[in-house]
C-alpha positions in Angstrom: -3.3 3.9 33.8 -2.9 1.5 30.9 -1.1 3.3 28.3 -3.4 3.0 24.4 -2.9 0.0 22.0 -1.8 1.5 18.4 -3.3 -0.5 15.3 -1.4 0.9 11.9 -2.6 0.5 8.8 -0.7 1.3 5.9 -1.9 0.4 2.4 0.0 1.2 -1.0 -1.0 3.7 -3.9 -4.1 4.8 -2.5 -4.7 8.4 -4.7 -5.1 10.9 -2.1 -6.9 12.8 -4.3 -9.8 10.1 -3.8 -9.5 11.3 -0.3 -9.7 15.2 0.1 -11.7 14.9 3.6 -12.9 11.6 4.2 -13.2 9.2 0.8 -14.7 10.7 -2.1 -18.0 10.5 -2.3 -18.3 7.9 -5.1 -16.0 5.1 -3.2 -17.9 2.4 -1.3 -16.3 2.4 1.4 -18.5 2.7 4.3 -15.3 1.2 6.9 -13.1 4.4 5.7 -16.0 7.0 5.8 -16.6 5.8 9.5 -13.2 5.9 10.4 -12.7 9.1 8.6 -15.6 10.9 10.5 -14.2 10.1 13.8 -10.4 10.5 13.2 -7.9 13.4 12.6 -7.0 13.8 9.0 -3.9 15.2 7.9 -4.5 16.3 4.3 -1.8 18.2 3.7 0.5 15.5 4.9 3.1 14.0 2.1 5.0 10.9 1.7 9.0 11.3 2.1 9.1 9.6 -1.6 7.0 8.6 -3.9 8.6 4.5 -3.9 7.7 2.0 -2.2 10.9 0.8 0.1 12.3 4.8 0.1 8.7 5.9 1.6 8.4 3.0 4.2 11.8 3.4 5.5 11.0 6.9 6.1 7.7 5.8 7.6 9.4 3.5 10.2 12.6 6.1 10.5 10.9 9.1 11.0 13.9 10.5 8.6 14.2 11.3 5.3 15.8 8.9 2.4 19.2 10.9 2.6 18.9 9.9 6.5 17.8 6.6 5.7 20.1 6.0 2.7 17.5 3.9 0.8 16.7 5.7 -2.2 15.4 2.8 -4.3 13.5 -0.6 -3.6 16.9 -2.3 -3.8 18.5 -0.1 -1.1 19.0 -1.9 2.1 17.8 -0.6 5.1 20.4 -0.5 8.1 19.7 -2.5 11.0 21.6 0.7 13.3 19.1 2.7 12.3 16.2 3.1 14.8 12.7 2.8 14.0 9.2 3.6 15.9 9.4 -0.4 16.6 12.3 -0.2 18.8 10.8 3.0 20.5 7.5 1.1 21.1 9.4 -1.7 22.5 11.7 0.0 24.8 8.7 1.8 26.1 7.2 -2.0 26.9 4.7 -2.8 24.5 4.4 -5.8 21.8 5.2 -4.8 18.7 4.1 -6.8 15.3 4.0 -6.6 11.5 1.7 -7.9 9.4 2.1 -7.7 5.6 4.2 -5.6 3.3 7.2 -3.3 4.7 9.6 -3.8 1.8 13.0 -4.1 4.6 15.5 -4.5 1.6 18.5 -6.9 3.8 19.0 -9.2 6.6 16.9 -8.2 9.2 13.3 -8.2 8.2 12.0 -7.0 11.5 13.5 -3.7 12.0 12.1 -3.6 15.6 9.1 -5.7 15.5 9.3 -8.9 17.8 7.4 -10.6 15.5 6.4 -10.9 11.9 3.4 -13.1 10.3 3.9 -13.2 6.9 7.0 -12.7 4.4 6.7 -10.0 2.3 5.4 -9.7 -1.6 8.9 -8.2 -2.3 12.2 -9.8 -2.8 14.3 -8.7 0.1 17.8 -9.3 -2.1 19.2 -6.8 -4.6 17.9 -8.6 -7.3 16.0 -4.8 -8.1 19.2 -2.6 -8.2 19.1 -0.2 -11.0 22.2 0.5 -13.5 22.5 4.4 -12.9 25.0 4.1 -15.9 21.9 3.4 -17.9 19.0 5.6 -17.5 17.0 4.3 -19.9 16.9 0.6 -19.0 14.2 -0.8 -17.1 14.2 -3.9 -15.2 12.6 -6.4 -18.1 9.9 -8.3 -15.7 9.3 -5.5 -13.9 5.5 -4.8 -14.0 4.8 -0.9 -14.3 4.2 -0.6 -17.9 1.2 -0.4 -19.5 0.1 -4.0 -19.1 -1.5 -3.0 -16.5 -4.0 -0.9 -18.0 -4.7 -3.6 -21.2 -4.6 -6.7 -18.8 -7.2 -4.5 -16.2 -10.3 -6.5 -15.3 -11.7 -9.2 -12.7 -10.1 -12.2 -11.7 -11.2 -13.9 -8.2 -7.7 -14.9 -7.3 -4.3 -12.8 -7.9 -0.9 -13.1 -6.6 -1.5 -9.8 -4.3 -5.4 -10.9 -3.5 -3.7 -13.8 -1.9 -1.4 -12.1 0.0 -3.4 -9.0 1.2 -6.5 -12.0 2.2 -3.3 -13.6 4.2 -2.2 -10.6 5.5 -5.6 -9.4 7.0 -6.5 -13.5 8.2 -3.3 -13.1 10.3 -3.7 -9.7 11.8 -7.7 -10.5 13.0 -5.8 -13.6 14.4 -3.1 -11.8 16.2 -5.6 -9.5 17.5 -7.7 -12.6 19.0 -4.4 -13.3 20.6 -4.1 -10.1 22.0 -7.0 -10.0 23.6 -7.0 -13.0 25.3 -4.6 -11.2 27.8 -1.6 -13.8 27.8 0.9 -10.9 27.3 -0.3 -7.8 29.3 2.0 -5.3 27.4 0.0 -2.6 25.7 0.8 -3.7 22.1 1.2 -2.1 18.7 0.1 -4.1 15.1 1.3 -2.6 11.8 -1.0 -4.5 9.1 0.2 -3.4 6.1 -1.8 -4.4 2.6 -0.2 -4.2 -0.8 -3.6 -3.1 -2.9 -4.9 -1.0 -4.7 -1.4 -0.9 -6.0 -1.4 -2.2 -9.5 -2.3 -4.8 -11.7 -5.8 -3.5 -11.9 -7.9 -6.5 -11.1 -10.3 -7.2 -8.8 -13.1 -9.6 -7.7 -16.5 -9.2 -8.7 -18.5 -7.9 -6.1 -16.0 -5.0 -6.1 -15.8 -4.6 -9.6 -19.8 -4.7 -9.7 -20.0 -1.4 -7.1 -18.6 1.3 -9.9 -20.7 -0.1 -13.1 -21.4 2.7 -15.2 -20.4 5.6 -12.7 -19.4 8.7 -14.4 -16.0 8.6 -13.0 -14.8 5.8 -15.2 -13.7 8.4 -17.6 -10.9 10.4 -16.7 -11.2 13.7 -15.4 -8.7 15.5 -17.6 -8.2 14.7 -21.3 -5.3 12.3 -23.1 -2.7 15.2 -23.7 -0.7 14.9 -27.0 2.5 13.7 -27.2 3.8 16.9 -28.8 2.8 18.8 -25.6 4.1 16.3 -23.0 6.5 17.7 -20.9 10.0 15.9 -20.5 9.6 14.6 -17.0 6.3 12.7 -18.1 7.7 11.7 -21.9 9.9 10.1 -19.7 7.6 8.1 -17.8 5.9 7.4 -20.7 9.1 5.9 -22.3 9.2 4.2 -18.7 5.4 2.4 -19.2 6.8 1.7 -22.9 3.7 3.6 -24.0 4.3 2.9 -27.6 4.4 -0.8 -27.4 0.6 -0.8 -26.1 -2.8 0.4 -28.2 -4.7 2.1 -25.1 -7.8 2.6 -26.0 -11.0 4.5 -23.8 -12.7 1.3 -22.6 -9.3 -0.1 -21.3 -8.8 3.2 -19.1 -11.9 3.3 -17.8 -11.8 -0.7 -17.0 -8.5 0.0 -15.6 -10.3 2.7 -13.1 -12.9 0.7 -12.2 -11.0 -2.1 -11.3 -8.8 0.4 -8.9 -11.7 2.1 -7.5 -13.2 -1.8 -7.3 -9.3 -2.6 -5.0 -10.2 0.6 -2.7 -13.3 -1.1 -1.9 -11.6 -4.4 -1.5 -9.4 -2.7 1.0 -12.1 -1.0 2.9 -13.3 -4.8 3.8 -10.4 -5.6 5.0 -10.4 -2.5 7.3 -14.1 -3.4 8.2 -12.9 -7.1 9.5 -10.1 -5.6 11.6 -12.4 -2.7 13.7 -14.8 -5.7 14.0 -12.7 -7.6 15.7 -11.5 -4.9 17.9 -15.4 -4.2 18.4 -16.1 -7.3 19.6 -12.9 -7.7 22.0 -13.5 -4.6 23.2 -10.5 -3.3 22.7 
């Protein structure tokens, strides 16, 4: 009996509140609803960390960070430390990466035999922190506010290119797959670095949420004086005072996420049609 083929799909700051059973109701995302209606959902399921390179570690790992020992996205992840890539391949099948995986170090396969694309992330140290100075932030680092002011369309970004490469290569490796050169079951981690911020999006995304009531924020701005410290902090951290936020930007801001949801729920479309159509 031919043991399953396992397609992964990983994308990065998805809200999981916009997906309490299924996607909320609002999204358009007709790829994700179908999926969603046929598929197992573990809602109650958390990440191991809330960073990028800690929480895919963990992913691949099946450990938490103080297992892993990558507790930041300059952390290097050890090459001795196993991963569900080297079980896969042990067990026989072909075993691939497409996209973002954030390996910090050397090896940049951690298991897979193959990988299509570089990542979006530097794979130095160039992101180490100084732990001797809490309060400093890594000056081009992008996580402020800027985000939120510079929200909008744009037909071409810096991740739009890489998440339109990242998809291209997968629906090509799948192609591959099914032309039965390699008769190994296989497994294809396609891993997409939207809706993850800077807020911008094409167009016909941006065009679905027009004027949808959830542009506005569910909960109200909450004064300064009644912030608690953990999120003063993080509002130090998106150097809140340097910025004039004002309610059009948020709600441009939101639209433009919901619009990169949307954007990723084509992508997801283009993969199953592929399989679809290869039958596989």
């Amino acid at each position: 009996m031919r043991r399953p083929n396992i397609l992964v799909v990983m994308v990065d700051q998805f809200n999981g509140t916009l997906y309490p059973d299924g996607p909320a109701g609002f999204l358009r995302t007709p790829h994700l609803a179908a999926l969603g209606a046929r598929s197992r959902r573990f809602t109650t399921c958390y990440t191991a960390s809330p960073l990028c390179a800690p929480g895919r570690a963990s992913f691949m790992a099946g450990q938490l960070p103080r297992r892993t020992r990558v507790y930041d996205n300059a952390a290097e992840f050890a090459s001795d430390i196993p991963t569900f890539a080297h079980m896969l391949r042990r067990a026989g099948y072909a075993t691939c990466l497409s996209g973002k995986m954030h390996f910090v170090g050397p090896d940049q396969l951690h298991g897979f035999e193959e990988r299509l694309t570089t990542d979006i992330y530097p794979a130095d140290f160039g992101w180490t922190p100084d732990y001797t100075r809490p309060g400093e932030r890594i000056d081009w680092w992008y996580h402020n506010l800027g985000s939120v002011t510079g929200a909008g369309v744009a037909e071409i970004t810096n991740q739009m290119e890489y998440d339109d490469e990242v998809a291209y290569h997968a629906e090509r490796k799948l192609y591959d797959f099914a032309r039965g050169y390699d008769d190994r079951p296989w497994c294809l981690t396609v891993s997409f670095t939207h809706p993850h911020d800077p807020y911008v999006a094409r167009r016909r995304f941006f065009d679905l949420y027009d004027g949808i009531a959830q542009l506005d924020p569910p909960t109200p701005e909450i004064p300064e004086t009644e912030q608690d410290p953990h999120s003063l902090r993080l509002m130090r951290a998106c150097k809140q005072d340097d910025y004039d936020i004002r309610p059009e930007m948020v709600r441009r801001a939101r639209q433009a996420y919901f619009a990169n949801i949307s954007y990723l729920d084509d992508k997801l479309g283009g993969l199953m049609d592929v399989l679809t159509r290869t039958r596989m």
